[in-house]
N, C-alpha and C positions, 0 to 999 in steps of 0.2 A: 697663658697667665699662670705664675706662681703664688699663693701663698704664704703669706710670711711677710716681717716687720718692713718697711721701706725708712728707713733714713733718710733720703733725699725727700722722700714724702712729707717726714718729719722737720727738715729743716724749709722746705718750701712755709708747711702750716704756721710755723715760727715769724718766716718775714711776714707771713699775712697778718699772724697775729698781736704779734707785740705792737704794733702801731696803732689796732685798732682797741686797746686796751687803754693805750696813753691818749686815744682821739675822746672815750667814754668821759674823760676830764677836762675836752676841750674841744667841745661841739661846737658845731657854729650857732652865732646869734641866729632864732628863732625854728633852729632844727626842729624841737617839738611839734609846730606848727604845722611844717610840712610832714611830719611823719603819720600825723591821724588822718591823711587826707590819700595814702598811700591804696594802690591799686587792690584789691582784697586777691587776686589771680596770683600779679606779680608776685607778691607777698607769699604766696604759698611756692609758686615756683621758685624763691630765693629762700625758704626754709626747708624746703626740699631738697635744693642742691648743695644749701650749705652742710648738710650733715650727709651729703651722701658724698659728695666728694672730701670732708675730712675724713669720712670713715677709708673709704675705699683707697684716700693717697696714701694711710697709714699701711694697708693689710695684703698688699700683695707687692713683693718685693720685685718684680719689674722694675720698677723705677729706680732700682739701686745702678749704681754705674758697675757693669760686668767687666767689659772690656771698650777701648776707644775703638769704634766705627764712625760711620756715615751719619747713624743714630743721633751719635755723642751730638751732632751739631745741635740737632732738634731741642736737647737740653741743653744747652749753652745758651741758648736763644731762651728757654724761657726762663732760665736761669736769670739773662740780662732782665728780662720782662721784671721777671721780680723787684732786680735791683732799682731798676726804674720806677718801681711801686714803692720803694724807700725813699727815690727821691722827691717822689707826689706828696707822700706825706712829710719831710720836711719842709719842702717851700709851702704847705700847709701848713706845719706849724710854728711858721717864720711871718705868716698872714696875720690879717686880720681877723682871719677865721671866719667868713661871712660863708652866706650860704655859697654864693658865687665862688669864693677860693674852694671851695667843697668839690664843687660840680666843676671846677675849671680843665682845661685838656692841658697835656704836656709833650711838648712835639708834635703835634698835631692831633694827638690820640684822646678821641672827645670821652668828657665823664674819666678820664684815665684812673681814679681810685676805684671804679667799677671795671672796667674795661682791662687795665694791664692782668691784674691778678688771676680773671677769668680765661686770658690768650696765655697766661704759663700753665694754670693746670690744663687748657687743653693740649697745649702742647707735650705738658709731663702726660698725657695721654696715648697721643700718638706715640713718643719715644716707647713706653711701655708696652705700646700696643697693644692697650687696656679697652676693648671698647663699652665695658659698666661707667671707668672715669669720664669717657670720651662724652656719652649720654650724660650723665651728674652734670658735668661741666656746662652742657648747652642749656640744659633745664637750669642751671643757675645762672648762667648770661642770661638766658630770657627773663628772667625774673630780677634780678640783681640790677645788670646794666638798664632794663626797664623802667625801674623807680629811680633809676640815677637821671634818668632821662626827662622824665617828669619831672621829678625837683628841678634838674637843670634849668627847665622852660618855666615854670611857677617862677623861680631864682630870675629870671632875666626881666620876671613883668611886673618886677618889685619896683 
């Protein structure tokens, strides 16, 4: 493990976050509701991973592309993960915006606004062979894809 800026780290944070900047202005009908009802556990596990894996994808430059190997594929895959996390949120924001388009799967992959983004940083994990991001990572699936999962199920017995 190196220390030092990741760019790839930084354009990963990017797809994650611009979408969820323009989502802030186009929540679903009655997000509120389900959010005060949120797991108080999950909750700490997905505040926990979310600042440990933004820090951690920025400050060690593993993750920069050195040379193409075997490696490279690892991040090409979560590379695509990402881009497929672009395309969850536009058919999101081409919905209705209900809770259900929220929590909807894409290709099979359940909760995928929770789920794709959590299998590319773990993936930028393993590429780096980071194993501080590797742990951030699960402690924020646990937490993250958790409260997607519950809303998902609240979401279905509306």
């Amino acid at each position: 493990m190196h220390f030092g800026f990741s760019y790839v780290g930084l354009v990963f944070l990017l797809i994650l976050m611009v979408p969820n900047i323009i989502w802030s202005k186009n929540k679903p009908k009655d997000y509120d509701s389900f959010s005060k009802n949120e797991n108080k556990a999950l909750l700490a596990f997905e505040r926990i991973g979310e600042i440990a894996v933004s820090c951690l994808s920025l400050i060690f430059s593993d993750f920069n592309i050195n040379k193409l190997s075997v490696w490279t594929i690892i991040l090409l895959i979560a590379f695509l993960l990402m881009l497929l996390y672009e395309v969850y949120w536009i058919r999101y924001f081409k919905s209705e915006k209900t809770m259900k388009d929220m929590y909807s799967s894409l290709f099979g992959i359940p909760v995928a606004g929770a789920t794709l983004p959590v299998l590319a940083f773990l993936l930028l994990g393993i590429y780096g062979k980071n194993p501080p991001l590797i742990i951030a990572t699960v402690v924020l699936g646990i937490g993250h894809i958790g409260i997607h999962l519950n809303h998902k199920k609240e979401a279905e017995n509306l």
